[in-house]
C-alpha positions in Angstrom: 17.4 11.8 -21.3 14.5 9.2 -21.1 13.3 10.5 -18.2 12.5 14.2 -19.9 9.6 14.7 -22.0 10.7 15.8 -25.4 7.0 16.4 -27.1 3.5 16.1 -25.8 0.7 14.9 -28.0 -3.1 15.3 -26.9 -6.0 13.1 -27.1 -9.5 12.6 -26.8 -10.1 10.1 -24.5 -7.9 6.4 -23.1 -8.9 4.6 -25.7 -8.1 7.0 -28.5 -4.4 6.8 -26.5 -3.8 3.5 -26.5 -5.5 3.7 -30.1 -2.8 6.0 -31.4 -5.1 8.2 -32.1 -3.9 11.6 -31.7 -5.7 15.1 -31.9 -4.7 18.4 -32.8 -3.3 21.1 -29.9 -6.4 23.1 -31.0 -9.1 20.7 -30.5 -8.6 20.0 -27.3 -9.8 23.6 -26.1 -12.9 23.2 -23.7 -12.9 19.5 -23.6 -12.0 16.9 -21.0 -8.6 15.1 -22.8 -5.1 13.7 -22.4 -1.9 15.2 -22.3 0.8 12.6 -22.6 4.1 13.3 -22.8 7.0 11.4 -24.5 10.9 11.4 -24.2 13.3 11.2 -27.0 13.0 7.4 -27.3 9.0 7.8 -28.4 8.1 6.6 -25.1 4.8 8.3 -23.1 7.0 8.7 -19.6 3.6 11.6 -18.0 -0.1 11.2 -18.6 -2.4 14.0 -17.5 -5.9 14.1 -17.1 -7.2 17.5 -18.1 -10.5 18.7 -17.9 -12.6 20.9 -20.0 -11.9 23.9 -17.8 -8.2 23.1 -18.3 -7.7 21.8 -14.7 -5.1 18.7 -13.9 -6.7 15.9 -12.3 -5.0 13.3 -12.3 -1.4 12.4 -13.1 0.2 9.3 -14.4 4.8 8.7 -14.7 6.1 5.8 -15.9 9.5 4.3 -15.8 11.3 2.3 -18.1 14.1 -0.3 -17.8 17.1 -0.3 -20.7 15.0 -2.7 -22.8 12.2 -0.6 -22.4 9.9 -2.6 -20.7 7.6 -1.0 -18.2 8.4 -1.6 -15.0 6.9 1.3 -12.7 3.4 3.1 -13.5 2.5 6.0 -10.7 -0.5 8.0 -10.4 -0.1 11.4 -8.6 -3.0 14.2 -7.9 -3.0 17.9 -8.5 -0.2 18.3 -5.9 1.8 15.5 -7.5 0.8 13.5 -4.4 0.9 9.3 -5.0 -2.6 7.8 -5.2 -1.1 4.5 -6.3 2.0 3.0 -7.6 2.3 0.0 -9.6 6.1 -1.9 -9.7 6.2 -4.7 -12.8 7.8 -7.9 -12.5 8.8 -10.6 -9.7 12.0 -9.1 -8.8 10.4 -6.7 -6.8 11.5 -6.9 -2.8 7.7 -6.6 -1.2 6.3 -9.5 -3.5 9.7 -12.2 -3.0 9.4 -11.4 0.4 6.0 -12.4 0.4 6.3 -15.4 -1.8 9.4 -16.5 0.2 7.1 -16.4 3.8 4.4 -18.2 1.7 5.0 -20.5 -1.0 6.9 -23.5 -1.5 9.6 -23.5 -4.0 7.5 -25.4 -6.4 4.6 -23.4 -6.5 3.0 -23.6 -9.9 1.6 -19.9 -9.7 3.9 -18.1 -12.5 5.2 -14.6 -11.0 7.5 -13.2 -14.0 5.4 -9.9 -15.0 4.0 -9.8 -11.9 2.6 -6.5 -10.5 2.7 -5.0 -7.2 0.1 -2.6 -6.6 1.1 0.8 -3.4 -1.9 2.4 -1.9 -1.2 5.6 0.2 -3.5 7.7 2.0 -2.2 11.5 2.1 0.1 11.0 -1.0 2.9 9.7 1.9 1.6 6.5 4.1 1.6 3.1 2.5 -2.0 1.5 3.4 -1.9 -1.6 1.5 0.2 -3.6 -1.4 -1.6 -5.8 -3.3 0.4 -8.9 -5.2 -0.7 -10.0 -8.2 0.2 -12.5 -11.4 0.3 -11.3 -15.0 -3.3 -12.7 -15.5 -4.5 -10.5 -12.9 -4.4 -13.6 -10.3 -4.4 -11.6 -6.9 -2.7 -14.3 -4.5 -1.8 -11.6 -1.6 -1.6 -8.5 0.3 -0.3 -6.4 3.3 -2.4 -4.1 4.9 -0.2 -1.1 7.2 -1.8 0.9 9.8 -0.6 3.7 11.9 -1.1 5.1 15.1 -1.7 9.2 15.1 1.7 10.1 15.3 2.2 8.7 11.9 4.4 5.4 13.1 3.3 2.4 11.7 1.6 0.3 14.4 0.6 -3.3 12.6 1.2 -4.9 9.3 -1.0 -8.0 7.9 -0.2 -10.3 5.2 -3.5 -11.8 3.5 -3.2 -15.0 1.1 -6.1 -13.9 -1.4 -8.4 -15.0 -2.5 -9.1 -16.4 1.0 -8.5 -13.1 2.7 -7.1 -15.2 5.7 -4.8 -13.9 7.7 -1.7 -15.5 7.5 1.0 -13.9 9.3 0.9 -10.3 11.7 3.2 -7.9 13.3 2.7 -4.9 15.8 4.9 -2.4 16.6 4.6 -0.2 19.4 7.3 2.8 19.7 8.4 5.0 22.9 10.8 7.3 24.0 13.7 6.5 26.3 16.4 9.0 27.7 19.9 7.8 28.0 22.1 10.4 30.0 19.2 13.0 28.9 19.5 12.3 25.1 16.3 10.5 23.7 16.3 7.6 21.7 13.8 5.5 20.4 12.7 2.2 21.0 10.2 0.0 18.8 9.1 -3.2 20.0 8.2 -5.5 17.4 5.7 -8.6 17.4 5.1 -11.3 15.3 2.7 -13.8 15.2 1.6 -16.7 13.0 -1.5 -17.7 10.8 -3.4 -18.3 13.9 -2.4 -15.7 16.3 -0.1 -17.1 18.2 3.2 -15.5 19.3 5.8 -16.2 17.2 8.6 -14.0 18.1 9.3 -10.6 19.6 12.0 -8.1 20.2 13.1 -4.7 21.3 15.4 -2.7 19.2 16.9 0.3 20.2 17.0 2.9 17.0 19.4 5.2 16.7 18.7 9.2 16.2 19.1 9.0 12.8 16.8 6.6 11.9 13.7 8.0 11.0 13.1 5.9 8.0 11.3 4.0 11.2 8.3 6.7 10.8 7.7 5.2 7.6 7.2 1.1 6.7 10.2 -0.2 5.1 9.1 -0.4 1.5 11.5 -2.8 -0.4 10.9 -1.1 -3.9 13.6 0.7 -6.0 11.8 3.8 -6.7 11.0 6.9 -4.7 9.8 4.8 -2.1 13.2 3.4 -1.7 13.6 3.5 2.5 15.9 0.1 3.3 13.9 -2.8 5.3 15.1 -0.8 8.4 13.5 -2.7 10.8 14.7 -6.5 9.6 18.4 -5.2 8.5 19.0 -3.7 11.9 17.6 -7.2 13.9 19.5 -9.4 11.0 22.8 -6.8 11.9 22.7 -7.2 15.5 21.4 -3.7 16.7 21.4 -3.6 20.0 18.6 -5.2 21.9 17.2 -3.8 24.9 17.6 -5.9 27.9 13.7 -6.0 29.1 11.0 -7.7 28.0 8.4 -6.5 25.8 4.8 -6.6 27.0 2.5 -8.7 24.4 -0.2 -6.2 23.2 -3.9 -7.2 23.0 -5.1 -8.4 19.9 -7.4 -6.3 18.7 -11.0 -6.5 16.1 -13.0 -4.2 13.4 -15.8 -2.8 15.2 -19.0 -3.2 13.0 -22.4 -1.7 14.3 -25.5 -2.5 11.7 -28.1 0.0 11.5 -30.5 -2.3 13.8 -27.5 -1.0 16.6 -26.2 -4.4 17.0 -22.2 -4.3 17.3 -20.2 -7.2 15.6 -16.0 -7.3 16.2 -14.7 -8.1 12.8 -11.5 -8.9 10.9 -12.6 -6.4 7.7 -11.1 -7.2 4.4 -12.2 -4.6 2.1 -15.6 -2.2 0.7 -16.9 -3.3 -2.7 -19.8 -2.7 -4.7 -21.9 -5.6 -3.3 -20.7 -4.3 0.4 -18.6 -5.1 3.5 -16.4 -8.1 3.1 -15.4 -9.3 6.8 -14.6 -12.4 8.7 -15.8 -13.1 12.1 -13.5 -14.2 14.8 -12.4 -18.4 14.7 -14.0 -18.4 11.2 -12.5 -19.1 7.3 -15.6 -17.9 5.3 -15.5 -14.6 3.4 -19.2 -12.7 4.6 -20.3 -9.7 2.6 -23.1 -7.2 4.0 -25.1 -5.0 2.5 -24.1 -1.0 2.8 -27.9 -0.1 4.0 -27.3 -2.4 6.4 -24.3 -1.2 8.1 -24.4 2.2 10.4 -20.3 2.9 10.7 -17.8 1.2 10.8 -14.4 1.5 12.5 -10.7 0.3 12.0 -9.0 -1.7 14.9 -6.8 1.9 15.6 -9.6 3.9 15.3 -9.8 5.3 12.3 -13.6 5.8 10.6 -14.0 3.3 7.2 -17.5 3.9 6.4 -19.3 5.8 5.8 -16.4 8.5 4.7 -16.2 11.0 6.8 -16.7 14.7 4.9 -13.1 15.8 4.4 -11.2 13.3 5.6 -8.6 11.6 4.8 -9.1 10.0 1.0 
């Protein structure tokens, strides 16, 4: 079976791996190495990080097509919970869906060998999927947030490198009884590159759908939940006959050390700092860490600085 490990070899360090450079079972004793293991077709399928006390830290599977090309890379922690996931190549549901919404048909961007890049937060929850070309071109992403009951609440698509945002939906969830038997309802917004409505509905889910707790990855791997939410509108589920209230748009809060308080759209924390755009503008600002005293996601959740023992 290629997806069973036949033999493990060890080595000393990434580069000795990709080297080929392989160390005896005995020398790895006390020292942080690899532990990579192969299946019957000489391919490494699980990379462990181990360190010198013998502990797992990190986990790497990969998956294989029939021609043996790579086409998924995950990395898992301790408890074999995801930390990333990367899918290879342009036939991967989240990125045409993407490229469908945003290019044109002769787009000169190449996509075959593309990658698409899960972050999760708790091993489970999506947080963000990052598209991007075999030269490590990154020309999108989708951000997911959810509300604390674990449903998602509001997806953004980016076009990178801009960081604009180019297309949004909400999603608000409740409870109805029918005849005493609950059901669930999620209303659903969308709205265009500059925040205007562009379409909303009410779909009424039925019991068994609680793929809804979870965004509708379009992957074939473990993350493999349907599009739930555009099959059902495409197949006619039933739509609930009141209109849906338009939720408030809401901003990053930003408050800089000084104790002024900016609302922000925020893209991401790097090295050089926070990388944000104020409301009605295009530019890309970065500030400084020292600078900045907190700052807190549009649903509430603390970004920086991370809080001690929260969520990674």
């Amino acid at each position: 079976m290629t997806d069973e490990v036949s033999y493990v070899r060890y080595f000393d360090s990434d580069f000795n791996f990709k080297a080929d450079l392989s160390m005896l079972s005995s020398e790895r004793r006390g020292k942080n190495h690899l532990a990579v293991g192969y299946n019957e077709l000489t391919q490494p399928i699980k990379i462990e990080q181990i360190s010198q006390t013998g502990m797992t830290k990190k986990i790497e599977m990969l998956k294989y097509d029939l021609e043996g090309r790579l086409i998924e890379r995950g990395e898992y922690n301790e408890n074999m919970k995801y930390l990333s996931l990367t899918v290879y190549g342009d036939s991967e549901p989240w990125s045409q869906e993407y490229r469908t919404w945003r290019f044109k048909e002769n787009e000169p961007l190449a996509f075959v060998d593309q990658q698409t890049n899960f972050r999760f937060i708790d091993g489970e929850q999506i947080t963000k999927i990052l598209f991007q070309t075999i030269d490590g071109q990154k020309y999108g992403q989708i951000e997911l947030d959810y509300d604390y009951l674990g449903y998602l609440s509001e997806e953004r698509w980016r076009d990178l490198p801009s960081a604009r945002v180019i297309r949004k939906f909400k999603y608000k969830f409740d409870i109805i009884y029918h005849e005493e038997k609950p059901s669930t309802v999620v209303q659903i917004w969308e709205f265009g590159h500059d925040g205007e409505l562009i379409s909303n509905v009410a779909v009424d889910m039925a019991p068994a759908d609680q793929l809804y707790l979870r965004p509708p990855p379009r992957s074939n791997n473990i993350l493999d939940e349907v599009d739930i939410i555009a099959t059902e509108i495409k197949e006619g589920r039933v739509i609930v006959p009141y209109g849906a209230i338009i939720p408030r748009t809401e901003w990053d809060e930003l408050i800089l050390v000084n104790g002024e308080r900016l609302f922000i759209d925020f893209f991401e924390v790097s090295e050089s700092g926070i990388k944000f755009r104020m409301e009605g503008e295009d530019e890309i600002l970065t500030l400084p860490l020292h600078r900045v005293r907190s700052l807190t996601s549009r649903i509430g959740d603390v970004i920086y600085p991370k809080p001690i023992g929260g969520k990674k």
